[in-house]
C-alpha positions, 0 to 999 in steps of 0.5 A: 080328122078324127074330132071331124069324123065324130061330126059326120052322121056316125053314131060310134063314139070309136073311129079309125082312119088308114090312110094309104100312100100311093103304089109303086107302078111299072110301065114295063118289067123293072121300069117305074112310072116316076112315083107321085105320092098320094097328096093326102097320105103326104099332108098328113105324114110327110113320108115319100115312100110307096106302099106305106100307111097311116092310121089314126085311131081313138082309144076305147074309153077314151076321150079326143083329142086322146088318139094313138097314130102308128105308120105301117112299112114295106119290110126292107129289101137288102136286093132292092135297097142295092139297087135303089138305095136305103129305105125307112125302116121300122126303128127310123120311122117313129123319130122321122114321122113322129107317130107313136108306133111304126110296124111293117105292112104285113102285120096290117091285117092283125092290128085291125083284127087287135083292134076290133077286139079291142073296140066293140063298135067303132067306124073305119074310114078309109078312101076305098075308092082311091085306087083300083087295086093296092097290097093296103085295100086288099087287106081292108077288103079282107078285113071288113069281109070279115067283120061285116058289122063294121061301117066303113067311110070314105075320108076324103071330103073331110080330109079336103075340109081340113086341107083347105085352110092353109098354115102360115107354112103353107102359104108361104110354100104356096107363094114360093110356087107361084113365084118358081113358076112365073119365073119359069115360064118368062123362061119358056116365053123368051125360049119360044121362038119359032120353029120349035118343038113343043117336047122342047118347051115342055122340056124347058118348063120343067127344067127351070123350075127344077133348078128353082128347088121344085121336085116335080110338076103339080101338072104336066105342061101343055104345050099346043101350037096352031089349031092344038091349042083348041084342046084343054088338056093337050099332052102330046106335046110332040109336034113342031111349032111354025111360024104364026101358030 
């Protein structure tokens, strides 16, 4: 991504890239929505965790494919960690992710300002319109406030260049999937005999391919008797199924 980004109208010979995982949300006090990781934070380090980052930066007077990786945490939570279970630390993530530094996410805010120091003139990429509000774009907000000769760009069109051509790890997961789902669905079909409930079929769909090894659903099921089947993205899924629908 790095090699790409001095490919894309920039002049500075210095980048770096934060990418932001996704932010842990409640539907009401103390009960989470099912936490969806950002797809392109999780291609490109594989961590699960909410409220984390990655950046990827070239090293002034330096050369790529020279650049240093580093991975910024929540600082862990002895009351939160009772309740949830362990969490990634700073001392495991460098072994888990393979970056060469791991720090917490409050220290943020001052290895962008080190590293500005550092680098006279350098571009910042970051996907600023990813999320309305997180703890990571208030701080490069913060940030480039601060610093307003610094030109900062959204990666995501090259980071969904680099995302299309699959590894032979990928295809072999992505067949692994279509299989998972077609058998799931043969599932659902012979489990759809009228009058049934659409949360039941819904239910089904999830449950055999959970049972197949899959950890979520890439989208939630739609499951539309009679004239609901009309709409595309019907998600109610609270109505009966009658005979002839």
């Amino acid at each position: 991504i790095l090699k790409n980004s001095q490919e894309a109208r920039v002049m500075s010979s210095n980048h770096l890239v934060i990418l932001s995982s996704s932010t842990k949300l409640f539907m009401s006090h103390n009960i989470p929505y099912p936490f969806r990781q950002n797809t392109d934070f999780l291609y490109f380090s594989g961590f699960k965790e909410p409220g984390s980052a990655i950046v990827l930066h070239t090293q002034p007077g330096k050369e790529l494919p020279d650049f240093v990786s580093a991975v910024f945490i929540p600082k862990s939570d002895s009351h939160v960690e009772r309740w949830e279970g362990p969490k990634t630390d700073i001392d495991g993530a460098i072994d888990l992710l393979g970056v060469d530094s791991a720090h917490y996410i409050d220290d943020l805010q001052t290895f962008l300002h080190s590293y500005a120091t550092q680098s006279n003139e350098f571009s910042l990429w970051y996907d600023y319109t990813a999320e309305h509000f997180s703890p990571i774009k208030e701080i490069v907000q913060d940030f480039l406030a601060g610093h307003s000769k610094i030109r900062c760009e959204s990666p995501r069109y090259l980071i969904q260049q680099l995302r299309l051509i699959k590894s032979p790890s990928e295809v072999k997961l992505m067949r692994k999937t279509c299989r998972t789902a077609s058998e799931a669905l043969l599932e659902v079909m012979k489990f759809s005999r009228a009058p049934v409930l659409e949360s039941h079929l819904h239910a089904k769909m999830e449950y055999e391919c959970r049972v197949r090894g899959a950890d979520y659903l890439a989208f939630p099921p739609v499951v539309a008797g009679g004239s609901r089947a009309n709409s595309i993205h019907y998600l109610s899924n609270d109505q009966q199924v009658k005979h002839g629908e």
